[in-house]
C-alpha positions in Angstrom: 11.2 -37.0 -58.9 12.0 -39.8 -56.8 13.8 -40.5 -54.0 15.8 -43.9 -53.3 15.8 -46.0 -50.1 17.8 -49.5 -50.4 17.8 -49.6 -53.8 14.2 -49.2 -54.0 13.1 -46.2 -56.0 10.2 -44.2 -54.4 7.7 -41.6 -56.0 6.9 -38.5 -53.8 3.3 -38.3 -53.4 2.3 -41.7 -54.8 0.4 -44.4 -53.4 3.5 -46.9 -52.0 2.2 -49.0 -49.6 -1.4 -51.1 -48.8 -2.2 -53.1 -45.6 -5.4 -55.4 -45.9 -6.7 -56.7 -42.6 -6.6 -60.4 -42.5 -8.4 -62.7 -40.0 -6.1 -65.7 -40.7 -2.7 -65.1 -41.7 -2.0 -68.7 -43.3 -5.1 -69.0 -44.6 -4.3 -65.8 -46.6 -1.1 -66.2 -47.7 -2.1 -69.3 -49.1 -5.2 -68.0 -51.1 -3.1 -65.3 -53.2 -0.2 -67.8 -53.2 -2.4 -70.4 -55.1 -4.6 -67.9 -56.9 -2.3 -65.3 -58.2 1.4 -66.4 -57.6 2.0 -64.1 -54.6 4.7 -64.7 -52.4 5.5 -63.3 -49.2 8.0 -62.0 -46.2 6.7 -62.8 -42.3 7.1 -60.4 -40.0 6.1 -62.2 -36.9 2.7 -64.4 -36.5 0.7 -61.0 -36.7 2.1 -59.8 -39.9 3.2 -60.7 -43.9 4.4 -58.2 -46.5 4.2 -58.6 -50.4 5.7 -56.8 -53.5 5.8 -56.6 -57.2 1.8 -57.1 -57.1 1.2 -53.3 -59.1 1.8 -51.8 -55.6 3.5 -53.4 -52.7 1.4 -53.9 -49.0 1.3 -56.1 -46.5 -1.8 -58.3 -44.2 -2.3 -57.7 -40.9 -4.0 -59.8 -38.1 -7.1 -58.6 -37.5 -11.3 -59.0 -36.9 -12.3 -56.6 -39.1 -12.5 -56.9 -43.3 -12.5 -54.9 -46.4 -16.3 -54.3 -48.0 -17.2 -51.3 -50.2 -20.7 -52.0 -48.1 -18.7 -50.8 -45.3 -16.7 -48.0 -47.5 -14.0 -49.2 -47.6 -11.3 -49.2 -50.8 -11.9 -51.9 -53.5 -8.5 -53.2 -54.2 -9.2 -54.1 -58.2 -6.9 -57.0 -59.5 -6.2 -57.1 -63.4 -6.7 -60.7 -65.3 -5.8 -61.5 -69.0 -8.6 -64.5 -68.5 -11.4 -63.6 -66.5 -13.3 -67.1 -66.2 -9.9 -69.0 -65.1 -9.5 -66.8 -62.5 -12.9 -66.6 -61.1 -12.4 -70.6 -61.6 -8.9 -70.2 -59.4 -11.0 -68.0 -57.0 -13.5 -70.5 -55.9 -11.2 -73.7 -56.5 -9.2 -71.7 -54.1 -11.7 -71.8 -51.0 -12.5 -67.5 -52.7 -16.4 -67.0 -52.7 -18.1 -64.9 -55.6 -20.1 -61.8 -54.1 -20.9 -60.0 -57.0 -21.4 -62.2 -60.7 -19.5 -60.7 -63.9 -21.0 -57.5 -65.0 -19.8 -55.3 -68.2 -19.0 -51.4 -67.1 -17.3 -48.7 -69.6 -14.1 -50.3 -71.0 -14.3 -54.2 -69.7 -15.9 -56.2 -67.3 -15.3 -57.4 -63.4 -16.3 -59.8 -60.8 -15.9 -59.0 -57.1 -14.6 -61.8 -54.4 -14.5 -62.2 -50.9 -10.9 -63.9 -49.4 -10.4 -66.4 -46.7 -10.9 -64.0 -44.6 -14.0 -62.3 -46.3 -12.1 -59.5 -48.0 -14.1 -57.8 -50.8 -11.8 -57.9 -53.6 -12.6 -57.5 -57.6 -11.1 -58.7 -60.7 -11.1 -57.1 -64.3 -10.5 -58.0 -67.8 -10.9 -56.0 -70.6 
């Protein structure tokens, strides 16, 4: 079951909402704008939100970064071509920090953002 706030249907007990730590705001926006079509909503110079990305979530200003070295999450991205977006990536200003490899059902590459974010990117 669901529930509904402004028109926006909700699942109880689902992941709704991400916020990834960004250094530089712009510099952000601008990277997943370019590289995968994002747009987003400012909330002040500290803050952007984005939707319709497979969950919605937001950047917030700060020092500190996403690494699975550190334990934190890996936020995996889906691609339909894995080379021209690991081309985007790095066109992009996006640095490679762990090359292609094959697992159990397709393979992935992970990424660091702007703001050296550990990202990762599949394909089947």
């Amino acid at each position: 079951m669901s529930d509904r706030h402004h028109g926006i249907t909700h699942q109880n007990n689902k992941i709704n909402y991400i916020e990834i730590p960004a250094q530089n705001i712009a510099a952000t926006k601008a990277f997943f704008s370019t590289v995968f079509g994002w747009s987003f909503v400012d909330y002040g110079p500290e803050y952007c939100s984005f939707t319709a990305q497979g969950v919605d979530g937001g950047f917030f200003k700060s020092d500190l970064v996403v690494s699975t070295k550190n334990g934190s999450p890996l936020i995996v991205l889906y691609s339909n071509d894995l080379e021209a977006t690991q081309n985007k990536i790095e066109k992009a200003g996006g640095k490679i920090i762990k090359p292609t490899f094959s697992f159990p059902g397709g393979r992935r590459f992970h990424f660091s953002d702007p703001s050296g974010n550990e990202f990762a990117v599949w394909s089947e």
